[in-house]
TIMI-2910 file (N, C-alpha, C, CB; in pm, 1 decimal, decimal comma, always signed):
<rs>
+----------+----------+----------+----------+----------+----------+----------+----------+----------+----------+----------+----------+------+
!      n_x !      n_y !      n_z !     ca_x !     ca_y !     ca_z !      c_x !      c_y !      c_z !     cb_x !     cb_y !     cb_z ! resn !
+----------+----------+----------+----------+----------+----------+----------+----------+----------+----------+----------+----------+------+
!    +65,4 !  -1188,4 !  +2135,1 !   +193,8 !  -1123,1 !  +2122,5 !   +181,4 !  -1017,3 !  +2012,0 !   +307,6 !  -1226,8 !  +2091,2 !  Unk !
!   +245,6 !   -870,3 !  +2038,6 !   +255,9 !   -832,3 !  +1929,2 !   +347,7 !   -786,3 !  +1855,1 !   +199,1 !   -781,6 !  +1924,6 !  Unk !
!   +322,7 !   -742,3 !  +1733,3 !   +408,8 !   -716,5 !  +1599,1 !   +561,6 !   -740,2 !  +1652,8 !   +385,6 !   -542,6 !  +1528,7 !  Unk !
!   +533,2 !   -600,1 !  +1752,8 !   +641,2 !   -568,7 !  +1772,5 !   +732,9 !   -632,5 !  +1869,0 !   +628,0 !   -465,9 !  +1788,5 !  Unk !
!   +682,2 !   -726,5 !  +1951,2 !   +729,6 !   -791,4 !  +2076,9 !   +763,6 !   -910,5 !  +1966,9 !   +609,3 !   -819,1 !  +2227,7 !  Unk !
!   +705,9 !   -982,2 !  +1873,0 !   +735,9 !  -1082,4 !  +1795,4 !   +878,6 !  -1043,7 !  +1702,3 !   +604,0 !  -1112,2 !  +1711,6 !  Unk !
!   +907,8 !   -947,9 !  +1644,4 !   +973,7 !   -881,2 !  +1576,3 !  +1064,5 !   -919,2 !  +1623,8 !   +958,7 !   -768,5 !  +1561,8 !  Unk !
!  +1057,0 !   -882,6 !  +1751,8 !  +1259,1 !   -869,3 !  +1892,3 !  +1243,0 !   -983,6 !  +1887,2 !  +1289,4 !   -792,8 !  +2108,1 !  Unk !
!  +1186,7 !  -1050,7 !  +1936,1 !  +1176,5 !  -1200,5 !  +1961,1 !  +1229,2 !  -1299,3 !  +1858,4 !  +1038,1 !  -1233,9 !  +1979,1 !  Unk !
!  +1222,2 !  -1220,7 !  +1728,3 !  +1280,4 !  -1371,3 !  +1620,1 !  +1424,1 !  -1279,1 !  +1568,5 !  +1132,4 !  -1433,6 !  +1429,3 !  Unk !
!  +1447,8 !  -1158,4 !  +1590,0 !  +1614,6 !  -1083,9 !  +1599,8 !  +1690,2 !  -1143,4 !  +1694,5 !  +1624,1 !   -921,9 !  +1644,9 !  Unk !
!  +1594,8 !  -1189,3 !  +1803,1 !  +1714,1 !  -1222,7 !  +1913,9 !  +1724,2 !  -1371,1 !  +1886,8 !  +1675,4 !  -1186,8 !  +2092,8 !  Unk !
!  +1610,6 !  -1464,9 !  +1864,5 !  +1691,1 !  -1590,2 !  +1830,3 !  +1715,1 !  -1656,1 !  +1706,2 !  +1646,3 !  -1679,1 !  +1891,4 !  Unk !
!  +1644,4 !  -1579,5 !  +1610,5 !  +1724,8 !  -1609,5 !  +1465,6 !  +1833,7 !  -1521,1 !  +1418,7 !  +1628,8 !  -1604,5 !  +1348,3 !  Unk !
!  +1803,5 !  -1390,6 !  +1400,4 !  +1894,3 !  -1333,1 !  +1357,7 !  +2006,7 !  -1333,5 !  +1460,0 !  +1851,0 !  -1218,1 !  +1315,9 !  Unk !
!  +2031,9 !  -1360,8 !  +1601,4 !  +2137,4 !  -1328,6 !  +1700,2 !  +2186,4 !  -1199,9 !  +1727,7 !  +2239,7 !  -1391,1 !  +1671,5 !  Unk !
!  +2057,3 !  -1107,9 !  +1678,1 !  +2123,2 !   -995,0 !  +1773,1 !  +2045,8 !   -921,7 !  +1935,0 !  +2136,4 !   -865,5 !  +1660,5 !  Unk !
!  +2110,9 !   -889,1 !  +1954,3 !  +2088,6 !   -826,2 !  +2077,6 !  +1973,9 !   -708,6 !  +2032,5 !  +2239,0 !   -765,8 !  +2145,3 !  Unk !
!  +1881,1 !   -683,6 !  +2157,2 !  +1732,4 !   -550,5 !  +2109,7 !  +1724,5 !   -502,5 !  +2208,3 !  +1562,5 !   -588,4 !  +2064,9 !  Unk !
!  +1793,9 !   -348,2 !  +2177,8 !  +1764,2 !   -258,6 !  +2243,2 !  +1651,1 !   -165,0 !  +2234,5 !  +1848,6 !   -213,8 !  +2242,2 !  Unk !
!  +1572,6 !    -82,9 !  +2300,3 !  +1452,7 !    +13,0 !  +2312,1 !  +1443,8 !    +20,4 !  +2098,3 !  +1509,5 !   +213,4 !  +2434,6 !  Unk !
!  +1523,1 !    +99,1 !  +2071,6 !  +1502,4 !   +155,2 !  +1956,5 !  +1629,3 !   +104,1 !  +1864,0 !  +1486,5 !   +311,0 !  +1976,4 !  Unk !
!  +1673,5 !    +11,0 !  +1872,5 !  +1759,5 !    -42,3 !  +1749,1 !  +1777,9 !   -180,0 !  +1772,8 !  +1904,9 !    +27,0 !  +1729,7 !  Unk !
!  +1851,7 !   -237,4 !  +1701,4 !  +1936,7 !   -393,1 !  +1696,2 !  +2057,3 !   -361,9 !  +1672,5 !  +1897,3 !   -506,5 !  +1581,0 !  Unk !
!  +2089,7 !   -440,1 !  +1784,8 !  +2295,6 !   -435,8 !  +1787,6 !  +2290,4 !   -585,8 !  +1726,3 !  +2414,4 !   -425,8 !  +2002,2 !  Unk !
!  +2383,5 !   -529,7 !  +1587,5 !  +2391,3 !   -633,0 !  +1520,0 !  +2530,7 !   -725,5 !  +1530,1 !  +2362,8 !   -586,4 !  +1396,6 !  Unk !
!  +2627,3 !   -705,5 !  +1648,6 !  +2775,1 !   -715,9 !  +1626,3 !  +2855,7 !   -631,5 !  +1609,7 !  +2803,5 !   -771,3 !  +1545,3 !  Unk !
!  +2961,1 !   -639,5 !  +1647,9 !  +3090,1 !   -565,2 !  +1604,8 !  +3074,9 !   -442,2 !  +1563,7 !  +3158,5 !   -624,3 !  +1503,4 !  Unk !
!  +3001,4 !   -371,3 !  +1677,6 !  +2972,3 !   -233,7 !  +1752,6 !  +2861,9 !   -163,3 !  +1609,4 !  +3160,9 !   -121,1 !  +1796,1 !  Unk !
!  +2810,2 !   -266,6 !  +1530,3 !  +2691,0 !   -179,4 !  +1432,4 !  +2621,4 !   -226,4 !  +1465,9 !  +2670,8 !   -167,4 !  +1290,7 !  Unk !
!  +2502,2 !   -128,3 !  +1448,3 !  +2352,1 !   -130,1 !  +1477,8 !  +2261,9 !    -94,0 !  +1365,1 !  +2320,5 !    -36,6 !  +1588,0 !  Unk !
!  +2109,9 !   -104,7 !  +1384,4 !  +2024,4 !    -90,7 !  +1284,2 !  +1871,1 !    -66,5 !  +1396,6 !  +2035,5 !   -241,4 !  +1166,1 !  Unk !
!  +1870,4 !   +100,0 !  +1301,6 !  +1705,8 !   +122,8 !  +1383,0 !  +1636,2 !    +23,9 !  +1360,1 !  +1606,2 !   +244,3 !  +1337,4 !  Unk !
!  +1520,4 !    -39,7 !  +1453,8 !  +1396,0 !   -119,7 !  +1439,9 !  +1299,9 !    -76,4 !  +1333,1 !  +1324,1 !   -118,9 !  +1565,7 !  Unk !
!  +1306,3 !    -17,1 !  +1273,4 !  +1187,4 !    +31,4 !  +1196,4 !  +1241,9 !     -5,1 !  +1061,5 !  +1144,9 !   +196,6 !  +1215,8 !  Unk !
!  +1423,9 !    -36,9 !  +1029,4 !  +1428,3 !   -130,0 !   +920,7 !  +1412,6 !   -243,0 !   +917,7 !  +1509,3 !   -131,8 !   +871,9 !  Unk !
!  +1383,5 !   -389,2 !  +1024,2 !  +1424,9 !   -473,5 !  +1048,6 !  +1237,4 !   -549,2 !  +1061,4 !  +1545,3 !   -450,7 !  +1165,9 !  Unk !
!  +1122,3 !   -572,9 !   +961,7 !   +987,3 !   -579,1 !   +997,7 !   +954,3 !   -682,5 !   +899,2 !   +903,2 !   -442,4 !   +991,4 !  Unk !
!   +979,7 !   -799,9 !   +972,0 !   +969,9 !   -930,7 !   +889,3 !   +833,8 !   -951,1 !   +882,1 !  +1042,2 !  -1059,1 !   +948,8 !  Unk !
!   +722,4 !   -901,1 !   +902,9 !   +582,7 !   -933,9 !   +928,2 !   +555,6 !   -827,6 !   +741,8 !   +497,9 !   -854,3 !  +1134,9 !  Unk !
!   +653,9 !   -714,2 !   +791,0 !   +549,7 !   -636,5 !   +676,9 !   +626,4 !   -639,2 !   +533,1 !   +515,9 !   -452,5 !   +722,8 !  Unk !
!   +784,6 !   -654,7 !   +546,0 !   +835,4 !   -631,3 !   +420,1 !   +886,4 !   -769,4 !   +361,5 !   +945,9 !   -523,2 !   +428,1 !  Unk !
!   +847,8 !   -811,5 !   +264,4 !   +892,0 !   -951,1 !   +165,4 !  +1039,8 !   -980,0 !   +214,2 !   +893,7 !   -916,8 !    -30,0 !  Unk !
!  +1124,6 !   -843,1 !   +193,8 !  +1275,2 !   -907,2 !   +178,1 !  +1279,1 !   -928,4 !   +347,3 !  +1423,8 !   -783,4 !    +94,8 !  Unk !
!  +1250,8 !   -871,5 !   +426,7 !  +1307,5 !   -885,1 !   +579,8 !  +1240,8 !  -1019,6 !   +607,7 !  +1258,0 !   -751,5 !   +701,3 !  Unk !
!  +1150,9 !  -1081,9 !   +540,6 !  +1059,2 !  -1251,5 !   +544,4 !  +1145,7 !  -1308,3 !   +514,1 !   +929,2 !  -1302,8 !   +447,1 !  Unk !
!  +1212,6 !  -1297,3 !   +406,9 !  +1340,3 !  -1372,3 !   +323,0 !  +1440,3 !  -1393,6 !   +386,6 !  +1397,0 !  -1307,2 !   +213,1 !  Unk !
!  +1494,8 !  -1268,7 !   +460,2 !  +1595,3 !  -1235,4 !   +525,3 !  +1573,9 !  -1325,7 !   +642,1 !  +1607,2 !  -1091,1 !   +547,9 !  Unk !
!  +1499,0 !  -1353,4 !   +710,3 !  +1479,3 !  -1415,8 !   +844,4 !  +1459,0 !  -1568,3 !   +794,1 !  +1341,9 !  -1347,2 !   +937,7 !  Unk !
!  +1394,5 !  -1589,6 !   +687,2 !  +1387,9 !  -1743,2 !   +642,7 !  +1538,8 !  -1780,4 !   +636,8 !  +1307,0 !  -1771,0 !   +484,1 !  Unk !
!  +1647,6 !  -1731,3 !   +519,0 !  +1748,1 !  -1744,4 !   +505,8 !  +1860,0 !  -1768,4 !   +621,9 !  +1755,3 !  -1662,3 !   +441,0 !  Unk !
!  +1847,0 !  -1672,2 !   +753,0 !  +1910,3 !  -1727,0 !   +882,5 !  +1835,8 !  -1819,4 !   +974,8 !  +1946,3 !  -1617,8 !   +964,1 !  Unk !
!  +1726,9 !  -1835,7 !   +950,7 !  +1689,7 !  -1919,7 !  +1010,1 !  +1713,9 !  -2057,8 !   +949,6 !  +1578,0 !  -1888,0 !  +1034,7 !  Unk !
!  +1752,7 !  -2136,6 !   +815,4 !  +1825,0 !  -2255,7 !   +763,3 !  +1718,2 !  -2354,8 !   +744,4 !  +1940,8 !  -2310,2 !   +859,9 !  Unk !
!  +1545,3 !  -2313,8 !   +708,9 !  +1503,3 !  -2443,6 !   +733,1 !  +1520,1 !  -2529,3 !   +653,5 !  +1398,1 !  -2454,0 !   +756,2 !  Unk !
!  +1510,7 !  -2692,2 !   +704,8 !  +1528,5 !  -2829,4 !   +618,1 !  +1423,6 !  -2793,9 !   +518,3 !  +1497,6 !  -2989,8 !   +702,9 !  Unk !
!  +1322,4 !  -2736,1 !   +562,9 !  +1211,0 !  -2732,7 !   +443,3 !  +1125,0 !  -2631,7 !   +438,4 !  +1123,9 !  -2842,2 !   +441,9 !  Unk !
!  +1121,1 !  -2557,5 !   +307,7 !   +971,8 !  -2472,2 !   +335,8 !   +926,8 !  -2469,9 !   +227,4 !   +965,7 !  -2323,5 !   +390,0 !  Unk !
!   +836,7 !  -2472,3 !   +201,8 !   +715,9 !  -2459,8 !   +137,8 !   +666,0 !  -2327,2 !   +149,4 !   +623,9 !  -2551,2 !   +184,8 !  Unk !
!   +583,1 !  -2269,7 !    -17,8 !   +481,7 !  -2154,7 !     +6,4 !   +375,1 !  -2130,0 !   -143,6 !   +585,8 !  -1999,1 !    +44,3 !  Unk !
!   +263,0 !  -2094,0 !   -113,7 !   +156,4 !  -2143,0 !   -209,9 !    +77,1 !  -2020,0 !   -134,0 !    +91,6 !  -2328,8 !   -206,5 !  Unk !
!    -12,2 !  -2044,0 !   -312,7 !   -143,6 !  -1879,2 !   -276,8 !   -241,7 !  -1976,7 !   -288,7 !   -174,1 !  -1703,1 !   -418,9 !  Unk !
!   -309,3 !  -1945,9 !   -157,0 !   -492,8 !  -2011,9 !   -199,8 !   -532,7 !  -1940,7 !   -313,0 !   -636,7 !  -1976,8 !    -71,4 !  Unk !
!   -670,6 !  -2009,0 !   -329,8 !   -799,7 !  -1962,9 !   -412,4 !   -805,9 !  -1811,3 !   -354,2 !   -958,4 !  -2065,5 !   -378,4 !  Unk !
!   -853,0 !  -1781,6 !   -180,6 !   -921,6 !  -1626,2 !   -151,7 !   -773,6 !  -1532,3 !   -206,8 !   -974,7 !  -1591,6 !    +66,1 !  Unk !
!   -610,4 !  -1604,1 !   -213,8 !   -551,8 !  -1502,0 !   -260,0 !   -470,9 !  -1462,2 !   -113,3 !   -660,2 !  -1393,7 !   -330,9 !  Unk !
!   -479,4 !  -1549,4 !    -15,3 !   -436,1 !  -1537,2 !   +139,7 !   -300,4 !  -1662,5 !    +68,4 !   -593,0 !  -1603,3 !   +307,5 !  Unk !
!   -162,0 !  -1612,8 !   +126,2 !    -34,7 !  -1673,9 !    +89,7 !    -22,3 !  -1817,1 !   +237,9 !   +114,1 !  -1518,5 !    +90,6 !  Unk !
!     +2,7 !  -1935,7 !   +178,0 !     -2,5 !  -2002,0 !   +310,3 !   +158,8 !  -2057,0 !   +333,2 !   -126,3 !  -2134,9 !   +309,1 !  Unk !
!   +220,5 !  -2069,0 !   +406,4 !   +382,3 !  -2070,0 !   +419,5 !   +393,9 !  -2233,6 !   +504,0 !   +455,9 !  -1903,3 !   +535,6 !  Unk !
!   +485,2 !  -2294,6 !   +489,0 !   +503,1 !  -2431,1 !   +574,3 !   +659,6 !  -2417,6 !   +612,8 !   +466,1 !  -2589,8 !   +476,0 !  Unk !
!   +714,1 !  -2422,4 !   +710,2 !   +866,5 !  -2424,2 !   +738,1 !   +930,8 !  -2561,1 !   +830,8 !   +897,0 !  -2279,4 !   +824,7 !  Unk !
!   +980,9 !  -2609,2 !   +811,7 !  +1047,1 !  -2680,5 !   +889,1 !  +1195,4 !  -2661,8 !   +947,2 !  +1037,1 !  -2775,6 !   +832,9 !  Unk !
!  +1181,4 !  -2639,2 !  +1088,2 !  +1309,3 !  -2587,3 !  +1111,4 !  +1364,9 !  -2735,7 !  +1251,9 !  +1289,4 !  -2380,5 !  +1175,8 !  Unk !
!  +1450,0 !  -2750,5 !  +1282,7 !  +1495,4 !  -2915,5 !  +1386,8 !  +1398,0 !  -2944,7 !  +1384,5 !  +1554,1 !  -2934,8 !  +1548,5 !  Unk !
!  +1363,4 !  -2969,0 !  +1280,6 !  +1280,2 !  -3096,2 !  +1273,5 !  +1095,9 !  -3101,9 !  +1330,5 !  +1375,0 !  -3200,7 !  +1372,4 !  Unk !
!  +1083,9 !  -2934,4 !  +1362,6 !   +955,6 !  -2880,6 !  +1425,3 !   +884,6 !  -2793,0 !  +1281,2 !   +998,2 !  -2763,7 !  +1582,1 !  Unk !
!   +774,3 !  -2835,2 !  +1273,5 !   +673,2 !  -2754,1 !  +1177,7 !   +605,4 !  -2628,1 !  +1206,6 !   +568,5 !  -2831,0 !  +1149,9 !  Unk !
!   +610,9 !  -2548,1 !  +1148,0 !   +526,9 !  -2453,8 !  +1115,7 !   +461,7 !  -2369,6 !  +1019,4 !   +551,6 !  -2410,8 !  +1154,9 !  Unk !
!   +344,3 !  -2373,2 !  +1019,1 !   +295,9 !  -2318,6 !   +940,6 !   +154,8 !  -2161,4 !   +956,7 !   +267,5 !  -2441,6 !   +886,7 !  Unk !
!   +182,9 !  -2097,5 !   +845,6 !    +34,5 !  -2004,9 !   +862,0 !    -19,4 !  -1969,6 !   +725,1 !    +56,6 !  -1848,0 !   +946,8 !  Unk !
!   -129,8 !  -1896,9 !   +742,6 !   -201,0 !  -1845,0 !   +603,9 !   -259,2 !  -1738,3 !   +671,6 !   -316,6 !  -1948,2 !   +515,2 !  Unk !
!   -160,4 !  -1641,9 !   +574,3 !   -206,6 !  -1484,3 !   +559,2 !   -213,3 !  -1419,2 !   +491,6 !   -173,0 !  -1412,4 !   +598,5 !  Unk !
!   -241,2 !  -1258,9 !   +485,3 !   -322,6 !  -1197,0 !   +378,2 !   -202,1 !  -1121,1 !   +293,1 !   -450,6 !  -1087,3 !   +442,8 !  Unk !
!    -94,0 !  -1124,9 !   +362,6 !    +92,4 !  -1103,2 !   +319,7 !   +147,2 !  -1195,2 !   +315,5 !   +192,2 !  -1031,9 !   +404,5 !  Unk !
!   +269,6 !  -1222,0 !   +168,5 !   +364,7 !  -1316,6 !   +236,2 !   +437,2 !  -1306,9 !   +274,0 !   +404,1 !  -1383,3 !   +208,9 !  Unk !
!   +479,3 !  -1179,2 !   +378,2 !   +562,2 !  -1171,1 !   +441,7 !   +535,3 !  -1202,7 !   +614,1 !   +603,9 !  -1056,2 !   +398,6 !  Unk !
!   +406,6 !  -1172,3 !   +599,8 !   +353,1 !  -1197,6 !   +754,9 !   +339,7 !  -1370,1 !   +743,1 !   +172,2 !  -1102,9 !   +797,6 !  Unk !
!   +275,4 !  -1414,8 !   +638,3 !   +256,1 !  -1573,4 !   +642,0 !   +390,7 !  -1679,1 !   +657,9 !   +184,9 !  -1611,0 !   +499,3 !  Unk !
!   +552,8 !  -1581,6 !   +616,2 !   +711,7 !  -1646,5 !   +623,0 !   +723,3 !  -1607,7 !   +758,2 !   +848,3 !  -1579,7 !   +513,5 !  Unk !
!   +728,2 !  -1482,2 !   +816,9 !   +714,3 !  -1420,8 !   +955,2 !   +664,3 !  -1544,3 !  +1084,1 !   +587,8 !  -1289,3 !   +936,0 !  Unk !
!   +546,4 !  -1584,7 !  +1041,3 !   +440,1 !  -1649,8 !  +1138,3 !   +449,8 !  -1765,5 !  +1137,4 !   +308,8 !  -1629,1 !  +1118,6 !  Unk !
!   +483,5 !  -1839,9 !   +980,8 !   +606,1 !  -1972,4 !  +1018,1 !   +694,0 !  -1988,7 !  +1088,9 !   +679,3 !  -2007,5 !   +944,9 !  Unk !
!   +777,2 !  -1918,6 !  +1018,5 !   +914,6 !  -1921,0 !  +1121,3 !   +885,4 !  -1950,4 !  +1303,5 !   +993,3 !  -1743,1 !  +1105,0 !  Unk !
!   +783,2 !  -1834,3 !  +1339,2 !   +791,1 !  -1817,1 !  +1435,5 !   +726,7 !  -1936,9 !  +1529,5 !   +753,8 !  -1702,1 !  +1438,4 !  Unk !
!   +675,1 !  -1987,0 !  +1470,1 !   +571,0 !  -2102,8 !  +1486,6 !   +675,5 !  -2262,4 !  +1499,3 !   +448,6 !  -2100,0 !  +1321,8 !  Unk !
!   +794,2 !  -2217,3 !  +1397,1 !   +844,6 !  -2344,3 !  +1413,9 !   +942,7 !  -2341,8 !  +1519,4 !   +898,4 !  -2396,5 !  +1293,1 !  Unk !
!   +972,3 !  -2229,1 !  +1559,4 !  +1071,0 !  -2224,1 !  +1692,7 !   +997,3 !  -2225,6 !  +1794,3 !  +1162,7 !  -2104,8 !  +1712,1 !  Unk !
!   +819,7 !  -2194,3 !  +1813,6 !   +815,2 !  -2234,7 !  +1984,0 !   +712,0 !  -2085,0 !  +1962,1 !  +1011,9 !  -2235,5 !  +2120,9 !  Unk !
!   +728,4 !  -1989,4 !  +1910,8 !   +642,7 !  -1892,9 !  +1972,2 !   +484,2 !  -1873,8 !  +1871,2 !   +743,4 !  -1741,3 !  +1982,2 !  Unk !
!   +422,4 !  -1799,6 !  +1930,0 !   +284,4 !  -1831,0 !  +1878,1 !   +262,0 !  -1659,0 !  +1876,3 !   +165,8 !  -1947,2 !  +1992,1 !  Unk !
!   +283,4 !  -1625,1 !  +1717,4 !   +245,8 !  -1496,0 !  +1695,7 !   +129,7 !  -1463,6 !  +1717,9 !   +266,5 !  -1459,6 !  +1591,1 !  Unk !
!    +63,4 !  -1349,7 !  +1705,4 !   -103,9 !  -1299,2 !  +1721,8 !   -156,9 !  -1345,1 !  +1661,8 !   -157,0 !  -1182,1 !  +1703,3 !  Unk !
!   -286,0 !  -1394,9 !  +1648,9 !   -379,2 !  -1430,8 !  +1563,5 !   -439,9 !  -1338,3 !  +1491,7 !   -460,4 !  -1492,5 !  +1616,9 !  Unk !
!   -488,1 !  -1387,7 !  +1421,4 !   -598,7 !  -1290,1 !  +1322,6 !   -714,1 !  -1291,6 !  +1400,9 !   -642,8 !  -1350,7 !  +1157,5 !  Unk !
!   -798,9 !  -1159,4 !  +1406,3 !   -884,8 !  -1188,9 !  +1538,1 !  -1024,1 !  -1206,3 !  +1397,6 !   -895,8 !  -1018,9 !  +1704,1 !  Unk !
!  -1124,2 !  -1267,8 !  +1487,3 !  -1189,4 !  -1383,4 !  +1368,6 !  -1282,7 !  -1275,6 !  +1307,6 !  -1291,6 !  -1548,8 !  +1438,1 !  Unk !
!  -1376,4 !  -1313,0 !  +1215,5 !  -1452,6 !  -1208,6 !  +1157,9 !  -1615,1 !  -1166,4 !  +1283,7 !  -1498,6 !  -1282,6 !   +977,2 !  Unk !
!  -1612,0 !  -1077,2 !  +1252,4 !  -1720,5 !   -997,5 !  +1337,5 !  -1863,4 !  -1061,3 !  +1282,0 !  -1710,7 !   -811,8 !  +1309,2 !  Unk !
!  -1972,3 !  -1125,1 !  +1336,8 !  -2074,2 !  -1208,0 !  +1310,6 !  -2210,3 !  -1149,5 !  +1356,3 !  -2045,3 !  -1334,7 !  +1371,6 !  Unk !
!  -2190,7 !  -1058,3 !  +1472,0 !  -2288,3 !   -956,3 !  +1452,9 !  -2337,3 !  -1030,6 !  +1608,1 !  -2401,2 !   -951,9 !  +1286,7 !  Unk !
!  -2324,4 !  -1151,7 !  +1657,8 !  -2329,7 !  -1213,6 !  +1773,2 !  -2337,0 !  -1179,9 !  +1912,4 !  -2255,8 !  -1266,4 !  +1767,2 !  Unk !
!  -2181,9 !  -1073,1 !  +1880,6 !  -2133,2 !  -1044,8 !  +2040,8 !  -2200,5 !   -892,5 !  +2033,4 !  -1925,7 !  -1050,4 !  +2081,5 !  Unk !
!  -2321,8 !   -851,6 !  +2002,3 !  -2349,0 !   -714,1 !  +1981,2 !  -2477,9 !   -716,2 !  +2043,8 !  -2344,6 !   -660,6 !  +1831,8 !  Unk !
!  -2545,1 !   -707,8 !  +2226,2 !  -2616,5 !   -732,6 !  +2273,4 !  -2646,3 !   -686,6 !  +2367,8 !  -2614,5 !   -802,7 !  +2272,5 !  Unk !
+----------+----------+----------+----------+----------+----------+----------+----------+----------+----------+----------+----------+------+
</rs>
């Protein structure tokens, strides 16, 4: 899935708004371009989506490499990730504890598949 398909995807069932091509109808005829609304890249829009989303529990901690790892509990379903943002690592919880399975980190290059 990406960024951006994940993005609509947690507006429409956490935040409750409706996603159109190029904005979010947020209610009561206001809207907001997509390009403010990027819970993967900006801290406060992580916050912002943790905060409507209500979980019973979250947790968040920096490894040793300095990668942020996030734990959320939302009805009672877990999720968790570790990433190189903590906004993508609150992002990829969340999303994890409602059911969807953001992109992965694609793994490191080993020199293997080069043949």
């Amino acid at each position: 899935m990406t960024t951006d398909a994940l993005t609509a995807l947690l507006a429409k069932v956490i935040m409750h708004w409706s996603v159109a091509p190029d904005r979010f109808l947020l209610g009561d005829r206001r809207w907001s371009p997509r390009w403010r609304f990027q819970p993967t890249e900006r801290v406060e829009d992580a916050h912002r989506l943790l905060d409507r989303a209500a979980p019973q529990e979250y947790s968040m901690e920096r490894a040793q490499d300095g990668r942020f790892r996030a734990k959320v509990r939302i009805a009672g379903v877990t999720g968790e990730a570790c990433e190189s943002s903590q906004a993508r690592a609150i992002a990829f919880a969340v999303a994890r504890a409602i059911g969807l399975e953001p992109e992965a980190t694609p793994p490191p290059k080993t020199g293997v598949e080069r043949q």
